[in-house]
C-alpha positions as CSV (number, residue, x, y, z in Angstrom):
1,X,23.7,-16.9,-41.1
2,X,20.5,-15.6,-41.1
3,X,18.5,-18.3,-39.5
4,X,21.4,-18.3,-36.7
5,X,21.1,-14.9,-36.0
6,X,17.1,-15.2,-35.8
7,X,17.6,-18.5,-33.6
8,X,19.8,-16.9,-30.8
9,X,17.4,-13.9,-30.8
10,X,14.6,-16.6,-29.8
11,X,16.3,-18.0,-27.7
12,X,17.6,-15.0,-26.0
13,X,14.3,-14.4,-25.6
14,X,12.9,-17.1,-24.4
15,X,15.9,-17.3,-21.4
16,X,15.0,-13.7,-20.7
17,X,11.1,-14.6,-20.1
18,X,11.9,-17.6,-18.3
19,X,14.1,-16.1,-15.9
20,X,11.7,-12.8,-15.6
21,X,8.6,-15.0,-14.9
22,X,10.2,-17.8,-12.7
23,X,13.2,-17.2,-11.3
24,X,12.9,-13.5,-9.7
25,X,13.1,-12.6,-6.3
26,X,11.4,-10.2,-3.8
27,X,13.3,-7.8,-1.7
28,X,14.4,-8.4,1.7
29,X,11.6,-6.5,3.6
30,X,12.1,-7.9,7.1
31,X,13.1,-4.9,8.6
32,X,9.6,-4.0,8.5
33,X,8.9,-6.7,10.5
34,X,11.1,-6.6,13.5
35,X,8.9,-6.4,16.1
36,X,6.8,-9.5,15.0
37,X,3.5,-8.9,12.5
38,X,3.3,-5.9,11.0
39,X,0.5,-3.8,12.0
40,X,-1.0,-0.9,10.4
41,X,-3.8,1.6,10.7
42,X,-6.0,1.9,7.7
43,X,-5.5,5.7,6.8
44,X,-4.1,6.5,10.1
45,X,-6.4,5.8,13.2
46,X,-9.9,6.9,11.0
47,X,-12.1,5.7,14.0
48,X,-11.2,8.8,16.0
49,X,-9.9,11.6,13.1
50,X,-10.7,12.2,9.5
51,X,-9.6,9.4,7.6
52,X,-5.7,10.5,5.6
53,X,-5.2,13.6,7.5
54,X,-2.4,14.7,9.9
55,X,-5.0,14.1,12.7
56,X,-5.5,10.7,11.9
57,X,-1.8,9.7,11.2
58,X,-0.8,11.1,14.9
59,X,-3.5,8.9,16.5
60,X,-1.7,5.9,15.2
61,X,1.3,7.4,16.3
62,X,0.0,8.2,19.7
63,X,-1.7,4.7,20.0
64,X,2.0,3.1,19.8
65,X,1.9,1.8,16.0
66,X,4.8,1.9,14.1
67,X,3.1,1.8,10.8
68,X,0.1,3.3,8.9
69,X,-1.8,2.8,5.0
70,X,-2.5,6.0,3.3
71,X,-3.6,6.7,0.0
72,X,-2.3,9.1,-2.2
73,X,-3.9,11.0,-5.4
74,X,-2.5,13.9,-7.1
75,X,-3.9,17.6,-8.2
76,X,-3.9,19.5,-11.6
77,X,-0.8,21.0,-10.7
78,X,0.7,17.9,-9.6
79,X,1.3,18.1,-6.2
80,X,0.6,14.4,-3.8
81,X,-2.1,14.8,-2.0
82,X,-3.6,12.5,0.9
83,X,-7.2,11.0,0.2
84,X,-8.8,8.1,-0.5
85,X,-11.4,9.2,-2.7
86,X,-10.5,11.0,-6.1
87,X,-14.0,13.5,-5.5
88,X,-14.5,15.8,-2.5
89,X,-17.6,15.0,-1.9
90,X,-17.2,11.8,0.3
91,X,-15.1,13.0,2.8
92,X,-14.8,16.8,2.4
93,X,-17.2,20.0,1.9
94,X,-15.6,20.5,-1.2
95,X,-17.0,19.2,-4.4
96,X,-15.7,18.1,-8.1
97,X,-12.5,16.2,-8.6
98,X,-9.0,16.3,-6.8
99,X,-7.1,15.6,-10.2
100,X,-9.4,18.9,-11.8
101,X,-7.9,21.1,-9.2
102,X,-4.8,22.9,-7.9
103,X,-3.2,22.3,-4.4
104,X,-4.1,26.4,-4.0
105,X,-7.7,25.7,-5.0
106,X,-7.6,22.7,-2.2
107,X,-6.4,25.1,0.7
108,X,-10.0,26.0,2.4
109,X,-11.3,22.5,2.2
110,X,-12.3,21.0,5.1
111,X,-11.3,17.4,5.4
112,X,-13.0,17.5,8.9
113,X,-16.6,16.9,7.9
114,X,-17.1,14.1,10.3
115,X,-15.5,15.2,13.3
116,X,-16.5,18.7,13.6
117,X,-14.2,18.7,16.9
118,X,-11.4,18.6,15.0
119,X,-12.1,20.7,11.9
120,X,-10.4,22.7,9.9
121,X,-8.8,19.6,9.1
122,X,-7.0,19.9,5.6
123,X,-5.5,17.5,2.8
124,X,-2.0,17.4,3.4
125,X,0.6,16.5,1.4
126,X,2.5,13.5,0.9
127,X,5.8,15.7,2.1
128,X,3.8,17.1,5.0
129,X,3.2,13.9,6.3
130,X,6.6,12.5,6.0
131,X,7.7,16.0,8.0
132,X,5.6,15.2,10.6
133,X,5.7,11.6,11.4
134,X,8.8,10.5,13.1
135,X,12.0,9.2,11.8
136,X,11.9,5.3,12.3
137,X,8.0,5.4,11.8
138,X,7.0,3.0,8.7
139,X,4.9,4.0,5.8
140,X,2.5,2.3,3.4
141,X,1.7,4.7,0.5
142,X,-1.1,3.0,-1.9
143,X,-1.3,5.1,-5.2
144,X,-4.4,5.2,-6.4
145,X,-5.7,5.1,-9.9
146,X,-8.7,6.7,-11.9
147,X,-7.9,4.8,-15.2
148,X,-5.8,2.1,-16.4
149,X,-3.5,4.5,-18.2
150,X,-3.6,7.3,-15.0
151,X,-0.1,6.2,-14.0
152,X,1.2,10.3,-13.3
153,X,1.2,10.0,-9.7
154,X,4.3,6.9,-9.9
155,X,6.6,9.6,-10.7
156,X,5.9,11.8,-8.2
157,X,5.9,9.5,-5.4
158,X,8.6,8.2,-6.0
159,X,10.8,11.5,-6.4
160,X,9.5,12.1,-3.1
161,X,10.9,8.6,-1.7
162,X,14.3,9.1,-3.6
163,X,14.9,12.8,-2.5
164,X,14.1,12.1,1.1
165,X,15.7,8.6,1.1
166,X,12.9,6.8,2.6
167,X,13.8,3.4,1.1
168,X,14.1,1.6,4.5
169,X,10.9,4.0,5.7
170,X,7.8,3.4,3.0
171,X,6.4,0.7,0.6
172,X,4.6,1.5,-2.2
173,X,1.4,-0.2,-2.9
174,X,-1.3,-0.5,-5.2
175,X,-4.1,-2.5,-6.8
176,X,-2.8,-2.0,-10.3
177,X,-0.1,-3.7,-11.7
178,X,1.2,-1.3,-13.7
179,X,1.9,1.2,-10.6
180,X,3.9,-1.8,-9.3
181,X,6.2,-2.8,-12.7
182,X,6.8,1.1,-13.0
183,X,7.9,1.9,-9.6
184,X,10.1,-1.4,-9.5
185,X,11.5,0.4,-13.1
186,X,11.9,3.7,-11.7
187,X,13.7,2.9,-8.6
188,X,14.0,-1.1,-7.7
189,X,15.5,-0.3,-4.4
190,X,11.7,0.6,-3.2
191,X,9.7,-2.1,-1.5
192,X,5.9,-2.9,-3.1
193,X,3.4,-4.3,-2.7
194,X,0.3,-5.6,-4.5
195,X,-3.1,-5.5,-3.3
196,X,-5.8,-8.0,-4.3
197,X,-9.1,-8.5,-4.4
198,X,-10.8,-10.6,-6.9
199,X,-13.9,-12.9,-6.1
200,X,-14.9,-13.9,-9.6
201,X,-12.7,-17.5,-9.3
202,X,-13.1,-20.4,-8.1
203,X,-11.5,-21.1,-4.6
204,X,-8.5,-23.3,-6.6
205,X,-7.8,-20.7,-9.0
206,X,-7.7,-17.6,-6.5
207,X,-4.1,-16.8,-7.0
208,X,-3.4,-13.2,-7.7
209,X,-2.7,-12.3,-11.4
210,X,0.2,-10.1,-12.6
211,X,2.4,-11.9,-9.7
212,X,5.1,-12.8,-11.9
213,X,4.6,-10.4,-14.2
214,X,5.8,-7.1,-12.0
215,X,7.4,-8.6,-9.1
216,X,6.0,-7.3,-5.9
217,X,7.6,-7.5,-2.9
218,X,4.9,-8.3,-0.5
219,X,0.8,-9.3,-1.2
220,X,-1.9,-7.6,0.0
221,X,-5.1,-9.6,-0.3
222,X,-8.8,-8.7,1.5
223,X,-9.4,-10.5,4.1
224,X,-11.9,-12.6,3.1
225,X,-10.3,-14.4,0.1
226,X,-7.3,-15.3,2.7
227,X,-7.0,-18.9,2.6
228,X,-3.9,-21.4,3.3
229,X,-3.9,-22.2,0.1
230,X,-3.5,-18.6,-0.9
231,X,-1.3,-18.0,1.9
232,X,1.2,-21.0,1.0
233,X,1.3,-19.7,-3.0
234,X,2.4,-16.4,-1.4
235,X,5.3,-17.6,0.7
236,X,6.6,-19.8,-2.2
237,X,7.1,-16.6,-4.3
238,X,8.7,-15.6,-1.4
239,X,6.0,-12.7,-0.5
240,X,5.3,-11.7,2.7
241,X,1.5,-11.6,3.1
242,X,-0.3,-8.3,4.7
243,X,-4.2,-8.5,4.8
244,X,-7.1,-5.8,4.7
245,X,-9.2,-4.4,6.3
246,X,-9.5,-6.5,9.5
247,X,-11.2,-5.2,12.2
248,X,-12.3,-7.6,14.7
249,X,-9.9,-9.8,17.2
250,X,-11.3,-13.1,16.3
251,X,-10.5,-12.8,12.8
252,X,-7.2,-11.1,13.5
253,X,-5.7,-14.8,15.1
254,X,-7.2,-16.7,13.0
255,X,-5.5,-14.8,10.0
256,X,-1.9,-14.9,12.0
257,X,-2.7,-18.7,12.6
258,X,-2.7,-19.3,9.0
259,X,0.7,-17.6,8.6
260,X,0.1,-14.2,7.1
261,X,3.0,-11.8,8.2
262,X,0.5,-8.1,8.8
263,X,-2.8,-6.6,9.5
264,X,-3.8,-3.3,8.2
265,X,-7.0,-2.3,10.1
266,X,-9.1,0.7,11.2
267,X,-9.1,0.1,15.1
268,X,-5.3,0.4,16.3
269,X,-6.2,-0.2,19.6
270,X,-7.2,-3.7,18.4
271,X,-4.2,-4.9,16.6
272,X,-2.1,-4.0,19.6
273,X,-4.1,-5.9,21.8
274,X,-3.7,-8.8,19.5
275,X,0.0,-8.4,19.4
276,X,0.2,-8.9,23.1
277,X,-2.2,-11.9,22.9
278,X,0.2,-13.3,20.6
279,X,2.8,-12.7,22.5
280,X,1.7,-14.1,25.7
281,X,0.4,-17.6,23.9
């Protein structure tokens, strides 16, 4: 009885891992894809405003995107907070460590460094930014990461997506694939997305780890480790394939022409111009 018992617990087992690691599907994200590739500025429009800042964001806007990429990191008192960078010194006249501070202690710093015609120019919120972009406007939030075990900032985003229902609004995206298996635990109804960057394989074994293991929704690789190889073991997963950061025309059609489904770039102005391109051809 014993060795039955012990038996159908393998076995149970081994159906379960079979079926997570090879027979799982993505979610249906086409909706962020309705007006052909999806195109989206790299924290906002950060050519003409402080990178992830309001400013930024509304240049995208403005420009006549319907998506951006922003990063997202979160205080001492646990509040989401818009930046790239996890110190102050980079982008800011602050100094020390976002994750060492308050959102209170974050109020007089100047985001604005390096466009002193548009400073004060804060760190807003993740909430603030959701208030002030419009309704049908898409957004990309990457979470980023400090450690392998810094996973507090899941959570919190995702509260924020649940209470505001943004499901058919934002993805989620990050490099680690913990970030991705949690959020897909804490709410599966949220689309993800992995992003990848790995150039210490050979050419035939660039295919992103962790694929099978947390289920993404889409793949976001650098640009220059696109191949068709790479593009064709995305789409048989059934991922649509978004690539970063491309910021010349050239190597915007030449990436469409190999079937990848979204550009996320710092220059707006030139993904729209490659839309119509694509468009008229």
């Amino acid at each position: 009885m014993t060795l039955t018992i012990i038996l159908f617990i393998a076995a149970l087992v081994v159906i379960i891992l079979v079926n997570h690691f090879f027979f799982w599907k993505p979610l249906n994200v086409n909706h962020f894809y309705r007006n052909g590739a999806m195109m989206m500025g790299h924290r906002g429009s950060p050519m003409e405003a402080p990178e992830n800042t309001i400013p930024s964001y509304l240049k995208a806007v403005d420009q006549g995107l319907s998506m951006i990429e922003l990063d997202v990191v979160t205080t001492k008192d646990r509040k989401v907070v818009c930046s790239h960078n996890f110190d102050l010194e980079r982008e800011t006249d602050g100094y020390g460590y976002i994750y060492n501070k308050t959102y209170s202690e974050l109020a007089s710093v100047n985001a604005g460094i390096k466009f002193p015609e548009l400073a004060p120019c804060k760190l807003p919120l993740l909430e603030e930014v959701i208030d002030v972009l419009p309704d049908d406007f898409f957004i990309n939030i990457e979470i980023k990461t400090k450690t392998v075990f810094d996973l507090k900032s899941v959570k919190l985003v995702v509260n924020i997506v649940k209470k505001q229902n943004l499901h058919h609004r934002v993805l989620i995206s990050s490099f680690h694939p913990l970030v991705i298996g949690l959020v897909k635990i804490f709410d599966p109804r949220i689309p993800t997305a992995y992003i990848w960057s790995d150039e210490d394989v050979p050419d035939i074994l660039k295919k992103p780890r962790f694929v099978d293991l947390v289920h993404p929704d889409m793949f976001h690789p650098e640009s220059h480790l696109v191949t068709s190889n790479l593009v064709r073991f995305a789409k048989r997963k059934g991922l649509r394939v978004n690539v970063w950061t491309v910021n010349n025309l050239p190597a915007m059609h030449w990436l469409l022409d190999t079937g990848i489904d979204g550009i996320i770039s710092d220059f707006p102005h030139l993904m729209l111009e490659t839309l119509k391109q694509e468009k008229k051809a």
